[in-house]
Residue frames as qw, qx, qy, qz and C-alpha x, y, z in Angstrom:
[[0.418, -0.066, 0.794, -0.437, -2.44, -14.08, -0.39],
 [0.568, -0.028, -0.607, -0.555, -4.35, -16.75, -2.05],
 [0.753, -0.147, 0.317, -0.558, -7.63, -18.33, -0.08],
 [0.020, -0.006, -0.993, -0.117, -7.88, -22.02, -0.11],
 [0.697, 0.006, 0.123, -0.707, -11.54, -22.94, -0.99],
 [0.865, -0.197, -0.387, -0.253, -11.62, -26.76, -1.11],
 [0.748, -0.532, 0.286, -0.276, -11.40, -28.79, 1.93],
 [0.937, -0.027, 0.346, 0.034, -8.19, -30.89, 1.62],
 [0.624, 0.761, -0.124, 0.127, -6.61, -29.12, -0.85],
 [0.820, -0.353, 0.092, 0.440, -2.43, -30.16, -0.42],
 [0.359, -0.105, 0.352, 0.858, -1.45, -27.81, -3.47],
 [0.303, 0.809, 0.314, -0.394, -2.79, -24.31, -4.32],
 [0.535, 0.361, 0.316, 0.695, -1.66, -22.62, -8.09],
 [0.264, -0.730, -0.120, 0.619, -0.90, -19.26, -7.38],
 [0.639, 0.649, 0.313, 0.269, -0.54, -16.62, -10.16],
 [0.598, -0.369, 0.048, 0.710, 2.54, -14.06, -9.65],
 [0.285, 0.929, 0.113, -0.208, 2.27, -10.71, -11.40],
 [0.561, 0.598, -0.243, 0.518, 5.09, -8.82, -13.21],
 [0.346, -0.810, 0.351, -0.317, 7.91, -8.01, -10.65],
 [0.394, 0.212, -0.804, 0.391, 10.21, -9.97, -8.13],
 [0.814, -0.412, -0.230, -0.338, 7.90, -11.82, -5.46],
 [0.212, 0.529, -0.760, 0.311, 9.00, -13.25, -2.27],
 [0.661, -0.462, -0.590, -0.021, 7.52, -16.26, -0.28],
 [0.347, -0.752, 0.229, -0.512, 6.68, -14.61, 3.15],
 [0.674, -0.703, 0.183, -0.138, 7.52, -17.29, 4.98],
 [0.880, -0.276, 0.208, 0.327, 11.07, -18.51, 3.73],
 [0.093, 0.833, -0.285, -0.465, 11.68, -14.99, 1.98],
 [0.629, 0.072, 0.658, 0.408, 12.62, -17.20, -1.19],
 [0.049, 0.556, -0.091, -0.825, 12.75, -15.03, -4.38],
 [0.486, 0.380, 0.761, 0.200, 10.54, -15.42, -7.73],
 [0.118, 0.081, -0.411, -0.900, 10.05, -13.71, -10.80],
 [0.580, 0.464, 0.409, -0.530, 6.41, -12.84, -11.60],
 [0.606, 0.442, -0.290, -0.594, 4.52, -13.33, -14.76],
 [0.376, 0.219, -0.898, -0.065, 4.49, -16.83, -13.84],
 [0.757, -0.431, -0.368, -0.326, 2.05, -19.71, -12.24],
 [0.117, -0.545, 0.614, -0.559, 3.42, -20.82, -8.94],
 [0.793, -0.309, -0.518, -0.090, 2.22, -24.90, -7.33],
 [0.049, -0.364, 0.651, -0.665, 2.87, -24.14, -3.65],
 [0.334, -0.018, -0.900, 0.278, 2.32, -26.45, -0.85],
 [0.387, -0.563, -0.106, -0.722, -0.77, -25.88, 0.97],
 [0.408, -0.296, -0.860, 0.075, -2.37, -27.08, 4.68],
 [0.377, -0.817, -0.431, -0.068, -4.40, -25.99, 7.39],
 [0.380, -0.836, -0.238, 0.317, -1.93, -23.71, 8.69],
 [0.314, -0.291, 0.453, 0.782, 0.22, -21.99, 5.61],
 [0.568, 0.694, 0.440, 0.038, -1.93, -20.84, 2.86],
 [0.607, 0.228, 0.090, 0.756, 0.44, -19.35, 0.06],
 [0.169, -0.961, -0.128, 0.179, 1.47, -15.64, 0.93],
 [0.639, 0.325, 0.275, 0.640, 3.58, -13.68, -1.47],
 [0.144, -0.867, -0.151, 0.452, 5.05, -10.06, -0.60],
 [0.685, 0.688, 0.160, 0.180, 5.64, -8.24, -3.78],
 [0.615, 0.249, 0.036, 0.747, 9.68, -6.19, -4.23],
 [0.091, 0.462, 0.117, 0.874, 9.78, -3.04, -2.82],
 [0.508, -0.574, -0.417, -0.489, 7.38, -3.30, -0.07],
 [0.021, -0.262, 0.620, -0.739, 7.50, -2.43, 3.67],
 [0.568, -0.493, -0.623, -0.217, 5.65, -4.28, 6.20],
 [0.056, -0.481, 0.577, -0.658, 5.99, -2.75, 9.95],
 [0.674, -0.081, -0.695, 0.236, 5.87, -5.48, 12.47],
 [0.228, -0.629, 0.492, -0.557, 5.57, -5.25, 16.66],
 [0.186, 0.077, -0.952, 0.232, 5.47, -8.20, 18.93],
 [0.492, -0.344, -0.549, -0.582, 2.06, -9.52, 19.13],
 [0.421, -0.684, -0.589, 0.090, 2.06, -9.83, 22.99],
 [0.277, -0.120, -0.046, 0.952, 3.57, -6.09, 23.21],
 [0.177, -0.121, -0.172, -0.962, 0.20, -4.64, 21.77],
 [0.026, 0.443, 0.890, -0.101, -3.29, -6.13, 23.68],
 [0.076, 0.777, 0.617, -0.099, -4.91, -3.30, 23.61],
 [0.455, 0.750, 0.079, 0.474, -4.53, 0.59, 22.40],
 [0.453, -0.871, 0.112, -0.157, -3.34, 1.44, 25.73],
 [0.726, -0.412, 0.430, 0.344, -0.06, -0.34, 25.22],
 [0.753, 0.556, 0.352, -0.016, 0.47, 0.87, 22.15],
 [0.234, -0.840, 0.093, 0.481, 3.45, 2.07, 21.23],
 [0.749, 0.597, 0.219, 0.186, 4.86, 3.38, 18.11],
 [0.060, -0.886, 0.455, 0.060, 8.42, 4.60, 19.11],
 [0.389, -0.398, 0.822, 0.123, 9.75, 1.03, 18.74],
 [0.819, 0.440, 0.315, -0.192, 9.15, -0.56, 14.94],
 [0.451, -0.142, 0.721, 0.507, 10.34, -3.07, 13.05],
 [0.705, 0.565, -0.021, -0.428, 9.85, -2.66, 9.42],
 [0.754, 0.024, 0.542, 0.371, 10.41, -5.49, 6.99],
 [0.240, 0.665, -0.335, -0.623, 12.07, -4.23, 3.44],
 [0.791, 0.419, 0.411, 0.174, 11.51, -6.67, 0.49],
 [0.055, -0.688, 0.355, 0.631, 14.25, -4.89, -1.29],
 [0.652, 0.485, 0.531, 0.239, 14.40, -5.14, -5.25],
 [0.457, 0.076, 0.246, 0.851, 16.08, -2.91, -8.26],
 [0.092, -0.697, -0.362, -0.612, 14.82, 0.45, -8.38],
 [0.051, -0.205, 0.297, -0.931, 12.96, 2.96, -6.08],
 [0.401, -0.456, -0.790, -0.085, 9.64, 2.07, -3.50],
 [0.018, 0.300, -0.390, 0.871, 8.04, 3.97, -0.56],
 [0.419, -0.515, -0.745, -0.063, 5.82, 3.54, 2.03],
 [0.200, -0.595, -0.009, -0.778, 3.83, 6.15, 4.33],
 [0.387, -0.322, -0.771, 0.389, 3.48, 4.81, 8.28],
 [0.418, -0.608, -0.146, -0.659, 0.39, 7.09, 9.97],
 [0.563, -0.244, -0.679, 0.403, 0.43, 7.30, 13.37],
 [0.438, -0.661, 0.007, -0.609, -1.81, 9.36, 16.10],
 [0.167, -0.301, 0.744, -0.572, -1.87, 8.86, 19.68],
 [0.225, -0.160, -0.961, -0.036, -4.30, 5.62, 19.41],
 [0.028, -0.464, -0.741, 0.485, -7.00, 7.04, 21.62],
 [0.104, 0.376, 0.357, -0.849, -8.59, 10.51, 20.17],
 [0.407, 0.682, 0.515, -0.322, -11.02, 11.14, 17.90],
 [0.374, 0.861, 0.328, -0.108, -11.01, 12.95, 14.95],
 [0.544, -0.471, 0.298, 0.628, -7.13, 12.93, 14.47],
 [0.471, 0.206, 0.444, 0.733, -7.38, 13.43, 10.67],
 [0.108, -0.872, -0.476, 0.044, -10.09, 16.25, 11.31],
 [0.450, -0.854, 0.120, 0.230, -7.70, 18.40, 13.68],
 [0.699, 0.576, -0.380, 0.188, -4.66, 17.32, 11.57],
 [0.454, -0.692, 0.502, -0.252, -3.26, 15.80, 14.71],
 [0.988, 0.085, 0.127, 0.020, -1.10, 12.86, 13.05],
 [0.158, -0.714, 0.515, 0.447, 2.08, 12.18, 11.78],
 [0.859, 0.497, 0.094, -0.075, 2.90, 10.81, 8.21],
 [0.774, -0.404, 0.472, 0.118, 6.18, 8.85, 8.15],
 [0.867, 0.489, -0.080, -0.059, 7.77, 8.26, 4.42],
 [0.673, -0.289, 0.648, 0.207, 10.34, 5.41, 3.71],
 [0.753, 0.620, -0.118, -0.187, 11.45, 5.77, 0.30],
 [0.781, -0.309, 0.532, 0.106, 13.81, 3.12, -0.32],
 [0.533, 0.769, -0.293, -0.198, 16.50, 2.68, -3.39],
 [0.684, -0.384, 0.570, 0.243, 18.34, -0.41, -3.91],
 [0.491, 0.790, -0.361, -0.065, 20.99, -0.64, -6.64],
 [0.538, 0.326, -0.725, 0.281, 23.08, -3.94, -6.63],
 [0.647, -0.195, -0.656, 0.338, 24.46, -4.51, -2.91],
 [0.049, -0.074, -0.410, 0.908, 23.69, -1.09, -1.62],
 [0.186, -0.654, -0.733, -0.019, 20.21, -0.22, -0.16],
 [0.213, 0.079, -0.392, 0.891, 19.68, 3.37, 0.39],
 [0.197, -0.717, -0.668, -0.023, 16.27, 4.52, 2.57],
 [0.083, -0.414, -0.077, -0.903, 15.17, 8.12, 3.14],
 [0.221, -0.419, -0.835, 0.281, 13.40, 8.77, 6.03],
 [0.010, -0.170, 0.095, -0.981, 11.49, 12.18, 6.52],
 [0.004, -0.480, -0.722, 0.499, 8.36, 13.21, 8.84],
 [0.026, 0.565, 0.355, 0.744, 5.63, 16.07, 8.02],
 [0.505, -0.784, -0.240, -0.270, 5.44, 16.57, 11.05],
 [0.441, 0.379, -0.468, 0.666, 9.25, 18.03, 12.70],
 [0.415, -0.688, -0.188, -0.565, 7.17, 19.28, 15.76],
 [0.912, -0.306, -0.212, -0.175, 6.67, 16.22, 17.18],
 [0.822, 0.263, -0.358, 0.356, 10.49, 16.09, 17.80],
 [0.135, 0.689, -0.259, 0.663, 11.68, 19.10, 19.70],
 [0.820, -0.381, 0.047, -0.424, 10.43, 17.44, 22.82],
 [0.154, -0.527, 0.832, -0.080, 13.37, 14.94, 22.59],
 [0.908, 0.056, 0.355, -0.218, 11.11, 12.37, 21.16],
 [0.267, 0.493, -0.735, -0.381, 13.00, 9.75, 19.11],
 [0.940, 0.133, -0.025, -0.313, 11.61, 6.85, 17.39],
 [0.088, -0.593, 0.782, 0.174, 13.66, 4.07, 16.89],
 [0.826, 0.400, -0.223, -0.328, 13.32, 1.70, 13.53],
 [0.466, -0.336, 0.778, 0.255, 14.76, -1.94, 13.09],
 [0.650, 0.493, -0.375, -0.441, 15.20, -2.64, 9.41],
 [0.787, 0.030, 0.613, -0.069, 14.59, -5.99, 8.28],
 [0.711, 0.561, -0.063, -0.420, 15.86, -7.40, 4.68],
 [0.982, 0.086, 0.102, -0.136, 15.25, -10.56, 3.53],
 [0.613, 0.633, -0.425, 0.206, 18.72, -12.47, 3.65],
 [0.745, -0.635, -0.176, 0.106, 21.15, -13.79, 6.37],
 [0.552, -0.015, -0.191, 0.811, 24.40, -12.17, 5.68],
 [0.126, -0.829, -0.401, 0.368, 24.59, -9.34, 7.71],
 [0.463, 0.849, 0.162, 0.196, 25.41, -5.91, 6.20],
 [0.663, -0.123, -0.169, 0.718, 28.99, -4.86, 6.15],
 [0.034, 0.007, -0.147, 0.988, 28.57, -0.73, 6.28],
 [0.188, -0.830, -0.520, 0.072, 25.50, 0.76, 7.87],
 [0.241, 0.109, 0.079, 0.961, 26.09, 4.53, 7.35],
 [0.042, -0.742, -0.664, 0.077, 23.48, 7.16, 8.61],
 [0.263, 0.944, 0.111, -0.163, 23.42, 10.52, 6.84],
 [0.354, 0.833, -0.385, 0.180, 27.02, 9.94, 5.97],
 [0.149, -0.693, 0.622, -0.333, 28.61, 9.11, 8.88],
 [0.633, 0.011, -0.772, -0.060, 29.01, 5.11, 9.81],
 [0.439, -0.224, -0.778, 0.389, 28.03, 3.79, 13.12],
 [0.081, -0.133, 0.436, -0.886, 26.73, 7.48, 14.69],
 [0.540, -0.052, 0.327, -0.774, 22.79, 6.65, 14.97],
 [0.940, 0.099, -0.221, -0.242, 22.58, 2.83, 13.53],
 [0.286, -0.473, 0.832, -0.052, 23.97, -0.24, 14.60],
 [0.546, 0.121, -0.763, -0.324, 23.77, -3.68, 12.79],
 [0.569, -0.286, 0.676, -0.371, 22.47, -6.38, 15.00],
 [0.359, -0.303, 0.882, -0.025, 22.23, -10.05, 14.37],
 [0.356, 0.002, -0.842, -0.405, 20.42, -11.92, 11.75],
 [0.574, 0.039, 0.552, -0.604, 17.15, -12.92, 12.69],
 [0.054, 0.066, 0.982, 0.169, 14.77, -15.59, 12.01],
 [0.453, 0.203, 0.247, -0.832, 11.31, -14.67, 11.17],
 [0.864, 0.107, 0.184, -0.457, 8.77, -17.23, 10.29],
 [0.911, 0.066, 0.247, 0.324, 11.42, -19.72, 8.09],
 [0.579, 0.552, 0.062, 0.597, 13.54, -16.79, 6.65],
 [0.638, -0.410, -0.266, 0.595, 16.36, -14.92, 7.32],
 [0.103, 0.954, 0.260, 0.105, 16.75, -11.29, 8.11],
 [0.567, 0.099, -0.162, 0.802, 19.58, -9.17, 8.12],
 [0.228, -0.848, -0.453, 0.154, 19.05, -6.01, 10.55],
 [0.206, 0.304, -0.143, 0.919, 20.03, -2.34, 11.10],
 [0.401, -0.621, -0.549, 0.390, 18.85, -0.12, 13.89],
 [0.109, 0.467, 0.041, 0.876, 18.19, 3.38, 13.44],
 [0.175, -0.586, -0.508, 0.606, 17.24, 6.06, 15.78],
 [0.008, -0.567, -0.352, -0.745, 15.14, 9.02, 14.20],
 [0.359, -0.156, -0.319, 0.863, 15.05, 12.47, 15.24],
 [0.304, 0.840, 0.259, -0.368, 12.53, 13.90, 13.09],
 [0.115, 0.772, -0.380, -0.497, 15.00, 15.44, 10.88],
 [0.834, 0.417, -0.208, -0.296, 15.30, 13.71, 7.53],
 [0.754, -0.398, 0.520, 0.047, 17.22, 10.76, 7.75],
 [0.708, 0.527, -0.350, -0.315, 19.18, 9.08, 5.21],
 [0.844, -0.166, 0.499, -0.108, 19.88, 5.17, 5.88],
 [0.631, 0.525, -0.556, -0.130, 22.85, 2.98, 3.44],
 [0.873, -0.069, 0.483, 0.003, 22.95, -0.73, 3.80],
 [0.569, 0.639, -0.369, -0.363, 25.35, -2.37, 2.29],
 [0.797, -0.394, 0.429, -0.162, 26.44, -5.97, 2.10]]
């Protein structure tokens, strides 16, 4: 994210680390180590989401307060890119106190490996408890692109706990999707398009 700081300004210069970069809002793709003139105004200020990164997403009139909170249904965006990435999702029951205290959380890792046209994600909990209960979560992967993905495979098997669903549209760029359903039990997720 780069601040605008004069009043008027129409074009900000942005600087791009090393890596593959992606404009957040038309999921265009850019090599770092490089300046960047991007279009500024009062309601776009440049926002750049580095390769490899997971953002998790909910509909913004789905959460008003922690009492609607819910964290069995999440989207996560993937910025996919060559190589290996991960991301940790924390999650307590929104309301108590002293969750990390009591060790009364869960810790979520998404470790993610794309190679060419295949994408493969890892899912695994530290916390298997939480499952036995019949709880299942259920993830919609997002990455950046509009063809959708011809084989969605989950631990092996095609179609048994994912399902592809339509292309979306998320601020000016397209997503290709996958649905998963998670059990607790490590997961292992292949996208391929």
């Amino acid at each position: 994210m780069a601040p605008i700081m004069s009043q008027g300004a129409t074009v900000k210069n942005v600087y791009l680390p090393e890596g593959k970069w992606y404009n957040f809002y038309d999921n265009k793709e850019l090599n770092g180590k490089q300046w960047v003139n991007q279009a500024v105004d009062i309601n776009r200020i440049p926002l750049y989401v580095k390769g490899g990164a997971f953002i998790p997403l909910w509909q913004a009139d789905s959460i008003k307060s922690v009492e609607t909170y819910n964290s069995k249904d999440i989207s996560l965006l993937y910025y996919a890119t060559e190589g290996t990435s991960s991301y940790v999702f924390y999650d307590d029951d929104g309301t108590s106190t002293r969750t990390l205290e009591k060790a009364d959380y869960e810790l979520i890792t998404f470790t993610a490996t794309t190679q060419g046209t295949t994408i493969s994600i890892d899912i695994k909990t530290n916390n298997e408890a939480l499952y036995k209960r019949k709880q299942v979560r259920k993830f919609t992967l997002l990455v950046p692109g509009g063809s959708p993905f011809s084989t969605i495979t989950v631990n092996g098997k095609p179609g048994v706990a994912a399902k592809a669903i339509k292309p979306i549209s998320l601020a000016g760029g397209q997503f290709a999707s996958a649905v998963v359903e998670f059990n607790g039990k490590p997961t292992k997720v292949e996208l391929v398009r």
